[in-house]
N, C-alpha and C positions, 0 to 999 in steps of 0.2 A: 492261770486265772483262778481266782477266790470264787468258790462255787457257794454262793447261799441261798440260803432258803431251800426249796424243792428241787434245786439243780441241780444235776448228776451227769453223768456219764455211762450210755447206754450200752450193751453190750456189742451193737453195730460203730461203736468207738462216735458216737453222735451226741452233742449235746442235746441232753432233756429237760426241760421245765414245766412245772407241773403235771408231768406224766405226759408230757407232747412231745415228738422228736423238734428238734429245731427246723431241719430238716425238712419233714413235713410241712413245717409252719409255713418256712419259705417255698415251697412248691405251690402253695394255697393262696398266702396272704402277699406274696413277693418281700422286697427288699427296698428303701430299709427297712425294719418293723420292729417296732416298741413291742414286746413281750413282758408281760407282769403277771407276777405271781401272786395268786389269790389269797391265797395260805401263808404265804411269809407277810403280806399285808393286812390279812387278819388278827397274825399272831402277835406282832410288834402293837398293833392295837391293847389289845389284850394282855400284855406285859406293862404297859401301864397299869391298866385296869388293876391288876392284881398287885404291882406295886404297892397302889397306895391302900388298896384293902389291908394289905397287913399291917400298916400302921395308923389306921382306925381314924385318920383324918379327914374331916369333910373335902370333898374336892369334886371337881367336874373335866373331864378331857375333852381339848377341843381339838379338831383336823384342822391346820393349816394351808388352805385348798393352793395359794398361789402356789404351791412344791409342785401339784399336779392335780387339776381341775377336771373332771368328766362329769357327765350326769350317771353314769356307773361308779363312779369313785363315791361320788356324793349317796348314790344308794347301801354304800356298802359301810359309808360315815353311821348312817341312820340306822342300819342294821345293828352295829356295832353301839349304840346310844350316846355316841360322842356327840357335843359341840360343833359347829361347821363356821370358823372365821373366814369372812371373804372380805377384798379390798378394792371392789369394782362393781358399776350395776353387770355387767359381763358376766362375773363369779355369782352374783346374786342371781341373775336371774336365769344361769344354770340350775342350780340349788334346785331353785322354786321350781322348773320343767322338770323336773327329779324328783318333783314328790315333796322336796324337804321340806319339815318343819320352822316355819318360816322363826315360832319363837324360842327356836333352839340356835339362831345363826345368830353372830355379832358384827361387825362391821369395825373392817381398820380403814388406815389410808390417811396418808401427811396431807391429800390436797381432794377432800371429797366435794363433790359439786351439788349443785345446789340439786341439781337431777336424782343426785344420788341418792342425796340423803332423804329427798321427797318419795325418793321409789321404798328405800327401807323403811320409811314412817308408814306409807300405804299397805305394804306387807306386814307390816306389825311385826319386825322380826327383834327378837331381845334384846338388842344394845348395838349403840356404839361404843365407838373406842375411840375417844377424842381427843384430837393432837393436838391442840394447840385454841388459843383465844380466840382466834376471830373464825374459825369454827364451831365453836364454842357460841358465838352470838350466832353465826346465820342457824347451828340447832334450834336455839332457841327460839327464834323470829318465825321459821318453820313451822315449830311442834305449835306455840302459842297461835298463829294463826291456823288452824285446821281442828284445835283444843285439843290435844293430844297429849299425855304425860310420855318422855320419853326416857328410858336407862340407859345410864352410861357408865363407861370406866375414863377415868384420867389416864392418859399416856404418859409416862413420868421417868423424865433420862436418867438412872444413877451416877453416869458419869464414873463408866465402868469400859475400862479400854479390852474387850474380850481378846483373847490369844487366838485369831481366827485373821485370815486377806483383810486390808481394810477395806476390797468392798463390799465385804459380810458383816462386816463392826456399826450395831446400830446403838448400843448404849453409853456412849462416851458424848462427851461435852458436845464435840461437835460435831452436831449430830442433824438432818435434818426432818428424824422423825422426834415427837414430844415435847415436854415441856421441863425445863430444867428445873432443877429443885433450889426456884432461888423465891424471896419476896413476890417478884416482878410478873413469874411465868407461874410454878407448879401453885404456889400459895394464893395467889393471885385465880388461878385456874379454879383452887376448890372454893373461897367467896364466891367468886363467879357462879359456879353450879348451883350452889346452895341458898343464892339469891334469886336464883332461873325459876320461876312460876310454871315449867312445866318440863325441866329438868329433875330427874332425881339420881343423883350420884352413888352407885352401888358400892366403889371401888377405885382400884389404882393396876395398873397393867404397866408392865416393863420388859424390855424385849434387849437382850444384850448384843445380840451378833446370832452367825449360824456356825455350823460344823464347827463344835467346841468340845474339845475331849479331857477339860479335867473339870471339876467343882467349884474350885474357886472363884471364879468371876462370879458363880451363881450365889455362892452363899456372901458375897461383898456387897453385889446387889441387893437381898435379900437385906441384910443388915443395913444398909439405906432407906428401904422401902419402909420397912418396919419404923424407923426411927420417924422417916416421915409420917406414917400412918398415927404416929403416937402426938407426933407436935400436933397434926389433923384435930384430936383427939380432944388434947387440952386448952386449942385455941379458938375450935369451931363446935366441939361435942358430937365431931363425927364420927360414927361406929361403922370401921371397913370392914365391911361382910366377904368382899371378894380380892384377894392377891392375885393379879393375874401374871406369873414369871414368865411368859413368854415360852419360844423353842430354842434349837440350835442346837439340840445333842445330837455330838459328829456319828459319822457313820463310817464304814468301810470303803474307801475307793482302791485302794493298793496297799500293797501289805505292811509299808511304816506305818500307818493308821490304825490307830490303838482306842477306838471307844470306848467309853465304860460303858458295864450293864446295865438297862435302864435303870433296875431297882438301887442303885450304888444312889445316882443323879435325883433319886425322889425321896429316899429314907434320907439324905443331909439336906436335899430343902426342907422335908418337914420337920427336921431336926430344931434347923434353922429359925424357919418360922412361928413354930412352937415357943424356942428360947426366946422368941423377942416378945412374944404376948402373954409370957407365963406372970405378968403382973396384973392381966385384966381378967376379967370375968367373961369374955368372950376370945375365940381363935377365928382368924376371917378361914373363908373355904378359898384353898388354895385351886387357881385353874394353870393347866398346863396347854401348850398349843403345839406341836409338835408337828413337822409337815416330812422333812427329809425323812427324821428317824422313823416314819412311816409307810414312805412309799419309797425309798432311794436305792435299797437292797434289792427290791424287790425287781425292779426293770433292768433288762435285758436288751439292748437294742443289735437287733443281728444286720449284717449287710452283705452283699457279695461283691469279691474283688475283684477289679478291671486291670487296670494296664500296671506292670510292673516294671520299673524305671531302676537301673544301678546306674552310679556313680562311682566308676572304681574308686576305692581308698578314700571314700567320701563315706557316703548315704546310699541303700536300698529303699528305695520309695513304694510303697504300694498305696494303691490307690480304691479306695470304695464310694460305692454311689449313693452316699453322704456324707456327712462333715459338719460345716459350722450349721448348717440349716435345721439338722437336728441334735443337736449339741452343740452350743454357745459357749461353755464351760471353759474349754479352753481356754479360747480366743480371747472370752472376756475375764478372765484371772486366773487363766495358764493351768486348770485343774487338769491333774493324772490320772490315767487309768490305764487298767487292767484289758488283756484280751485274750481270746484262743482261738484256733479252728473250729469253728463248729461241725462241721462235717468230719474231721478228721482228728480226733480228741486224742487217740491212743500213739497216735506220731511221735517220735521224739522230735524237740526243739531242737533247731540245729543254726538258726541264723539268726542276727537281732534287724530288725527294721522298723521302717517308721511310717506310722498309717497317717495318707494324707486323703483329704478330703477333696471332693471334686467343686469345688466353688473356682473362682478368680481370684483369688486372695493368697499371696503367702503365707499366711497366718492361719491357714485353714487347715488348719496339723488337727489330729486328734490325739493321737499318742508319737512321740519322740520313739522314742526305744522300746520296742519290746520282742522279748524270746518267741519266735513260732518254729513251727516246721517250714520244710521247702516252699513256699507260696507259690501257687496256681492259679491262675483267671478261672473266674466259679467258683471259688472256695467259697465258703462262709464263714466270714466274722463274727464274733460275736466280743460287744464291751459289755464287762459288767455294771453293775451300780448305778444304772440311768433311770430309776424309777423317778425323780425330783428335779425337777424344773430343767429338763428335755423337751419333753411336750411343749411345757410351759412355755420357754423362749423359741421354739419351734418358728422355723420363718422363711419366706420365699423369697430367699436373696435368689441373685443368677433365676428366676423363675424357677425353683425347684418344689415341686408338692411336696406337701407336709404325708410323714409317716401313716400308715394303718396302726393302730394300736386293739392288739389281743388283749384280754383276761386268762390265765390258764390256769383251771387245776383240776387235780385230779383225772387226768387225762384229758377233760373237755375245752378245748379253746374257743372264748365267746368272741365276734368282734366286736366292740366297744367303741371305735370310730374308725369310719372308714377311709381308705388314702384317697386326698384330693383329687380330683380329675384333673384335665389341663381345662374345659370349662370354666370350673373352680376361679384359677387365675385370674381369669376376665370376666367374671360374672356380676360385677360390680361396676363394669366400666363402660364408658361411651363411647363409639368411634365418633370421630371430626367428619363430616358431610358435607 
């Protein structure tokens, strides 16, 4: 297993993260348990950060909260002076029990409710992100009756097939987030705003897909956007202040995955964006949203294994006490990953097997194939790469509680949320009498 960030191997042959035995973790916090590293999720922050300072471009970074949402996540957004996009009053009104600054968040989402967008006008938080026209009128109806001016960005499809699963492909024709760039939708979209008495249109936002590992689709977009921004320009006299490209820079899940650096992924957008406005007398401030490439390295999710099942001349099956409940990934578009012994790192690999998950499901595979040592009931697993949208899709199929999730660094592990009770489960519900 691809050991990043903080994670090591300790001289008791244990995996370490953030200067924690794993080990330890598990005797403390049990099993399964999400593990995140402080420091690998500060610093991929901060690789943005410093990206775009060396090419002297206005810009603003925002956290993509649905990868992985906490009100510790969200403190560590704020620490770091990024942006906080959320696409729920859920995501919202995390944030806000967090402290955050309410006019530092923006607001996405194909299908916001009326609730929704009434809770984000009430908070005053900076922007939406508007999908589509007849969102576009209830904003409007909204901000007009309470007399509120409100910011937005146009959501605007380029109609850009990214090289990514098509259920991670969100900028291509058909699409069912934004507005396409025809008469009818995107041009129609920016009259629209620019006619709204309490609308005022900052910008244009576009979002291609997720885990994309080369530049092209970015700068094809980008070449879109701009060309749009420029018809914008000389048919309505609108000056875009804000490009906002979206996320989707791939990350590591197993070792064919070849991401680029982040700074490769932001010096040819602003190359990009540069070449296309080097005829005006202003350059918009490029925003970036980034969710995986910031939490996704960073988590750890450790388990311990139960019954051990061979099939001669078949499949070795092992089994841990979680699966699709805390990792969807698979199940819902067959993603790969990586794993080790945690408890017993220095072993050699001697067998391939396949970690299955304890649900009722066939489909509740986590990993197909992979190299360990001799497998023991009580071991510790550990998958890497689960920092983004683990949590996230996290769910009580078969009644199974949701994960504890740690913070670790530096040798201190905070808990950040605690594992469900069985309470939990039915604390919402009514018996029949």
């Amino acid at each position: 297993m691809y050991l990043h960030g903080t994670s090591r191997t300790n001289k008791h042959g244990h995996l370490e993260i953030g200067g924690c035995s794993s080990v330890e973790l598990v005797e403390q916090y049990g099993t399964p348990l999400y593990v995140m590293d402080e420091k690998l999720i500060r610093s991929r922050m901060r690789e943005f950060v410093h990206a775009f300072e060396e090419t002297s471009h206005p810009f603003q970074m925002a956290y993509a909260s649905k990868a992985f949402s906490t009100m510790a996540m969200c403190k560590i957004v704020e620490e770091e002076g990024f942006l906080l996009d959320v696409v729920s009053e859920g995501e919202l009104y995390t944030a806000l029990k967090a402290g955050f600054p309410a006019e530092r968040i923006y607001m996405h989402g194909n299908n916001k409710s009326i609730s929704e967008m009434e809770m984000g006008i009430k908070h005053r938080i900076g922007w939406f992100v508007v999908d589509n026209l007849n969102e576009l009128t209830m904003l409007q109806q909204i901000a007009a009756s309470k007399d509120v001016s409100v910011r937005i960005l146009l959501r605007i499809k380029p109609g850009i097939t990214a090289h990514t699963h098509q259920y991670i492909q969100t900028g291509q024709e058909d699409s069912k987030f934004g507005l396409d760039l025809t008469p009818s939708q995107a041009y129609a979209g920016v009259q629209q705003a620019l006619q709204s008495s309490h609308i005022e249109l900052d910008g244009f936002h576009c979002h291609i897909g997720s885990q994309i590992f080369d530049v092209e689709g970015f700068v094809h977009a980008i070449k879109r956007m701009t060309a749009f921004a420029h018809h914008c320009h000389q048919m309505y006299g609108l000056q875009t202040n804000i490009l906002n490209l979206g996320g989707g820079f791939g990350v590591r899940y197993q070792e064919s995955d070849s991401p680029l650096p982040i700074s490769q992924y932001v010096k040819q957008m602003v190359k990009e964006v540069q070449a296309g406005f080097q005829n005006f007398d202003w350059v918009p401030e490029i925003w970036l949203e980034p969710g995986r490439r910031i939490v996704g390295e960073a988590g750890t999710t450790l388990y311990t294994i139960g019954t051990v099942k061979e099939i001669p001349n078949i499949r070795k099956y092992v089994a841990v006490d979680g699966g699709m409940t805390d990792n969807l990934r698979p199940a819902l578009y067959q993603a790969q990953y990586e794993a080790m012994l945690a408890n017993r790192a220095f072993e050699p690999v001697s067998e391939v097997v396949s970690i299955a998950g304890k649900c009722c499901e066939s489909g509740d595979m986590l990993i197909w194939d992979v190299s360990l040592p001799p497998v023991r009931t009580g071991d510790t697993l550990a998958v890497s790469c689960t920092g983004a949208y683990h949590y996230a899709l996290a769910n009580n199929y078969n009644r199974l509680r949701r994960p504890a999730i740690v913070f670790v660094n530096d040798g201190t592990a905070r808990l950040v949320v605690q594992r469900e009770s069985l309470d939990d489960l039915i604390r919402l519900e009514q018996a029949i009498v």
